[in-house]
N, C-alpha and C positions, 0 to 999 in steps of 0.2 A: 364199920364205924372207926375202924382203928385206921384205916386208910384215909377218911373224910379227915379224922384228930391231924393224922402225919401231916398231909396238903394244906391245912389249916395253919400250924403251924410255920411250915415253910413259906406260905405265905406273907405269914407274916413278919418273920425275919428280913423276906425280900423289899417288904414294904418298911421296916425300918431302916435298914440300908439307902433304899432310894432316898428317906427323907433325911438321913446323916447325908448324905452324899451331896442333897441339894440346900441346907443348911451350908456345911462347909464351903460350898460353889458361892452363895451369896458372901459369905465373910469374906471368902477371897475376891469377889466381886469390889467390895466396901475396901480392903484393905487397897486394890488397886487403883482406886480412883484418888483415897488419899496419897498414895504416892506419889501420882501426875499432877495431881492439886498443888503438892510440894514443891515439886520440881517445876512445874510452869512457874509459879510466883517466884522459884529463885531464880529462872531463867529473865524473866522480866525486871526484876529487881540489878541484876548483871548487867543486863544489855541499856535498860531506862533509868532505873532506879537511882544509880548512884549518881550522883552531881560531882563535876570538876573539883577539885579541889582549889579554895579560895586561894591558896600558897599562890603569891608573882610567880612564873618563872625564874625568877631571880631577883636578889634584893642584896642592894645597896646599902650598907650598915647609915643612918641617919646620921646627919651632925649635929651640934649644939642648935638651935637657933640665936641668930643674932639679932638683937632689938636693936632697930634704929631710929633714933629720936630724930631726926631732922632727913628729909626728903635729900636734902644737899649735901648730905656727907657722903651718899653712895656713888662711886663713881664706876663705870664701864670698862673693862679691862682694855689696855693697850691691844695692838696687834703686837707686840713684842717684835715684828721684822726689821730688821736692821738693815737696809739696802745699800749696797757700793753707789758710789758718788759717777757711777758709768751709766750712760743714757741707754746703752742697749740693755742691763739689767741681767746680764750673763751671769754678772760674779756675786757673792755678798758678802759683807763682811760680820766677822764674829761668829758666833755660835748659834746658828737659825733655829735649831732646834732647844733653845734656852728656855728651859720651864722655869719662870718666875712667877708660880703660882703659891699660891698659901697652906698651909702646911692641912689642911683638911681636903682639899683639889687632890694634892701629893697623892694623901690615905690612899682616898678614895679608887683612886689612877691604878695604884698597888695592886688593890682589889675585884679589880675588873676585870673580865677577860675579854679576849680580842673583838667577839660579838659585840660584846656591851660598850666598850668604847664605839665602835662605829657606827652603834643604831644614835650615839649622844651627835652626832654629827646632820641630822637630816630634820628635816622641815618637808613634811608633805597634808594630803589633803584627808580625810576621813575614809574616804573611797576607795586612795589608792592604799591604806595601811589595810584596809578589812577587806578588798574583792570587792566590794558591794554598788549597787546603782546609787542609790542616794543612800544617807547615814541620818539618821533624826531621833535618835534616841542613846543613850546609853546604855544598849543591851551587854548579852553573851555572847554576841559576834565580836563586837567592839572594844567589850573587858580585853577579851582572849587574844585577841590581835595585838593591843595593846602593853599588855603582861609578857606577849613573847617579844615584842618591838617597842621600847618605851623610847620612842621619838624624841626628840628633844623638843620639838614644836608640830603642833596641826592647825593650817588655813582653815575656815570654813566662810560659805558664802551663804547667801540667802537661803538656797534652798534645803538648807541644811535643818533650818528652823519653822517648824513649824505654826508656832506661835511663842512669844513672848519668855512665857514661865515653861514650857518646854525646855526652850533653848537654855534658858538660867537653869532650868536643871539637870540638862544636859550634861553642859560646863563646867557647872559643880561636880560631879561626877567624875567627870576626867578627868578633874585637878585633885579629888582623892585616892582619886586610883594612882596616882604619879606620887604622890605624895606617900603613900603606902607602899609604892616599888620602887622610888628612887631618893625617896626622903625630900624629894625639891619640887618646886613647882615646873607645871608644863606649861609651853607658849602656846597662847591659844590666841590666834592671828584670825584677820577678817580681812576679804575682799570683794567688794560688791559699793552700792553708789552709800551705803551710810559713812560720814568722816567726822562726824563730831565724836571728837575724844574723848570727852565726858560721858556722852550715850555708850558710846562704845564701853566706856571700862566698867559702868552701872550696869551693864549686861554680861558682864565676865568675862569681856576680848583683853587682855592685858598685852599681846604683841603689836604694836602699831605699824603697819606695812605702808610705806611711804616709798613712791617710786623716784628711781635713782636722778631723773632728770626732772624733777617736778619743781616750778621755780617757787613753788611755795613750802618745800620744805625746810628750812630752818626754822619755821613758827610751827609748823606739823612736830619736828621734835622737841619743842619747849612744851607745846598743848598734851603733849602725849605724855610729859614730863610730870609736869605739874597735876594729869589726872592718874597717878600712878600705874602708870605703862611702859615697857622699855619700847625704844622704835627701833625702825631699821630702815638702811635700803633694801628694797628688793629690784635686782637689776642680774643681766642676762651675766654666766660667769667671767666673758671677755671682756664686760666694762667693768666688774670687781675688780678682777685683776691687775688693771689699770692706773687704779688707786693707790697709792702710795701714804695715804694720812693715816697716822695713828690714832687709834681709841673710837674707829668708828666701825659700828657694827651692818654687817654686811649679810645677805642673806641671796646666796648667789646659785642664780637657775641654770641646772642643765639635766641634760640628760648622757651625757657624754662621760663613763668613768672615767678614759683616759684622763682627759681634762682634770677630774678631780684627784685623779693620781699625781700627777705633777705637783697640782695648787699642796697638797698634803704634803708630797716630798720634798718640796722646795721651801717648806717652812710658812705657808701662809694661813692665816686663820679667818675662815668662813664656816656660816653651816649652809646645808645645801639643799637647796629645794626640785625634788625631783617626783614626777609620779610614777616610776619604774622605782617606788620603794625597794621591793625585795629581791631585782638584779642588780642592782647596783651593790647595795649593801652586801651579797654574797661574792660579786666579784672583789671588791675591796677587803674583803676580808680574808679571800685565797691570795690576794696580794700580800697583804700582810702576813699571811703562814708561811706564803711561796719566799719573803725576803725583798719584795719589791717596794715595800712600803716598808720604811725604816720605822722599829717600834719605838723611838724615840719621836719621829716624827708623827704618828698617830698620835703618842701622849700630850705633845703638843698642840694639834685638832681639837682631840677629846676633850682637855682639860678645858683649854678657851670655853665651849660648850659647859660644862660643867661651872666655871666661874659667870656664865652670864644665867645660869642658872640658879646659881647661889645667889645670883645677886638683884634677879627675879623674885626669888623665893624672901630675900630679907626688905623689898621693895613693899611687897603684896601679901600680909601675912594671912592666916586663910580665915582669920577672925572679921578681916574687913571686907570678906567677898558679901557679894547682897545674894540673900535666899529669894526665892522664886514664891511671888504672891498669889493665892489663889483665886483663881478668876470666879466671878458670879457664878452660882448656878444658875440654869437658865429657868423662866418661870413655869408652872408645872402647870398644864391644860384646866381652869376651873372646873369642866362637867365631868373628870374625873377627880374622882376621889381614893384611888390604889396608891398608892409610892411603887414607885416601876425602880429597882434595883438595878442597873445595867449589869449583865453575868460576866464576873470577873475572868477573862482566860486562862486558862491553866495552864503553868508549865510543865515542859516535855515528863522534869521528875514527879510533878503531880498526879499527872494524866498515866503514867505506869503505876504508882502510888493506888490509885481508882479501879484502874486493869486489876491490878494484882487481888484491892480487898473484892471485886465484882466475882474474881473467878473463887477465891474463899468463902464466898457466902454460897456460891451455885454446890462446891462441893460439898459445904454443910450442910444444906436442903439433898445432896441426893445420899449423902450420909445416912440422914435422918428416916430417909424413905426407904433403905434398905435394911435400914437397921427394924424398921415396922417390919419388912416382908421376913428379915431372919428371925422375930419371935412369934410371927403368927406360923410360921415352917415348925419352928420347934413345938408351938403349942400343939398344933395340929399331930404334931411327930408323938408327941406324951401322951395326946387323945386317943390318936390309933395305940398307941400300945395297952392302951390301960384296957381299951372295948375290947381285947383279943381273949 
């Protein structure tokens, strides 16, 4: 008997142990999945979760705004060049790089650094500022492109627009985001068969693009006038160049840095329409660190850009753009009766947002079910002890 008592015993010791042993194995079981639980959602929250931050790239301290009463007191900056009275155009006289701009241009100029002055010099397309095939909305490609490159102007054409109130809010958009990063407004040019100037500027194009040789421009820049929009030529760089009249703004194409190397060092004022946006702008810019491009002469570039900008912005105040009207809904099948919600897309931080709480509820449900299997273990554990 004393031998069956001993084995009985020891038996039962061995079967408390097993079940401390497999108790403890589930806890650790539970404790380990909430740690990957943990760590996955901060791994996803790292990688998706966090969104850009709204901060420009870079921000241009705002000026005062100047209210102007009458359409006719603003007038368009000189070219400031002073040309030698010699027909080959070798020499010049006076001070080519003479900045006679106004003392908030000045500020601003102070403030800038080399990038920033040289992105205010260029005039390109949607396409070529973002990488992209077509552009039709004012996303996160387009912000982000834009915040690192605030153009001084963007073309866009038809295809750009996809309907109506699209494009008007499009526009709108654009011209907050500029307004936010550079305190001024952005040119926002069209090129395609629409040319009434009134349509155009009710739809938010306020650059009016009028070709160099067109014999009807002189009433293209009175109509473009009068519907508050600055105009321009747009003409190939070697017929800008050409040009010797003052106070006329010039928006001159190439793709050729050299060329705009010179036009800059020899004191002339254009901006420049190119679609090799961001080689061009990076070679000009190592010109200018390299000493090839005199920093006086850039300031002189920039600024011009920056005063047709101010004077854009004092033109078009952002009170009088038109908002974007929303179109009918379309009418809804009579033999149903549901309301059909169309499902809103989510974005990338939503869609990790989703991931993260999806994989918190999986680990709460296997939480929950091992935390069952650890108190039926320990009941079962106190039962066997108690029967012994």
């Amino acid at each position: 008997m004393a031998k069956i008592r001993s084995r009985r015993i020891a038996e039962t010791k061995k079967s408390r142990k097993r079940i401390k042993i497999n108790a403890v194995t589930v806890w650790l079981i539970i404790e380990g999945i909430a740690v990957v639980a943990v760590f996955a959602g901060a791994v996803v929250r790292n990688v998706y979760g966090e969104s850009k931050s709204d901060e420009p790239t870079y921000q241009i301290p705002e000026s005062e705004a100047v209210t102007q009463t009458d359409i006719t007191d603003i007038k368009l900056p000189t070219d400031l060049l002073a040309e030698s009275g010699s027909e080959d155009g070798e020499a010049f006289s006076g001070d080519v790089y003479e900045l006679n701009y106004s003392e908030d241009v000045m500020t601003r100029l102070s403030e800038m650094s080399v990038e920033q002055k040289v992105d205010m010099l260029f005039v390109t397309t949607p396409e070529a500022l973002t990488g992209k095939d077509n552009v039709t909305i004012a996303g996160d490609v387009f912000k982000d492109s834009y915040g690192s490159d605030p153009v001084t102007g963007l073309i866009f054409a038809d295809s750009n627009f996809k309907t109506e109130e699209d494009g008007i809010k499009m526009l709108r958009t654009l011209r907050g985001w500029s307004r936010d990063i550079t305190g001024m407004n952005v040119f926002i040019g069209y090129q395609g068969e629409m040319t009434d100037a009134a349509e155009l500027s009710e739809r938010g194009i306020n650059l009016y693009c009028v070709d160099y040789d067109d014999e009807n421009a002189p009433d293209l820049l009175t109509s473009a006038s009068e519907n508050h929009m600055l105009a321009a030529y747009v003409a190939p760089i070697e017929a800008a160049l050409s040009v010797d009249e003052e106070g006329v703004f010039y928006i001159a194409k190439t793709e050729d840095v050299t060329t705009i190397t010179e036009a800059i060092s020899n004191g002339r004022t254009f901006l420049y329409m190119t679609e090799d946006i961001s080689g061009i702008r990076d070679q000009l810019t190592e010109a200018v660190n390299q000493g090839s491009i005199a920093d006086k002469a850039l300031d002189k570039a920039a600024g011009y850009a920056i005063t047709l900008r101010q004077t854009l912005t004092d033109m078009r105040p952002e009170d009088m753009e038109k908002e974007a009207e929303p179109t009918e809904e379309p009418a809804k099948p009579a033999a149903s009766s549901k309301k059909s919600t169309p499902k809103k897309e989510m974005t990338p931080e939503e869609q990790a947002a989703a991931a993260a709480a999806e994989m918190q509820k999986q680990a709460e449900s296997a939480l929950k079910e091992l935390q069952k299997q650890a108190e039926a273990a320990a009941k079962a554990a106190t039962e066997a002890a108690g029967g012994q």
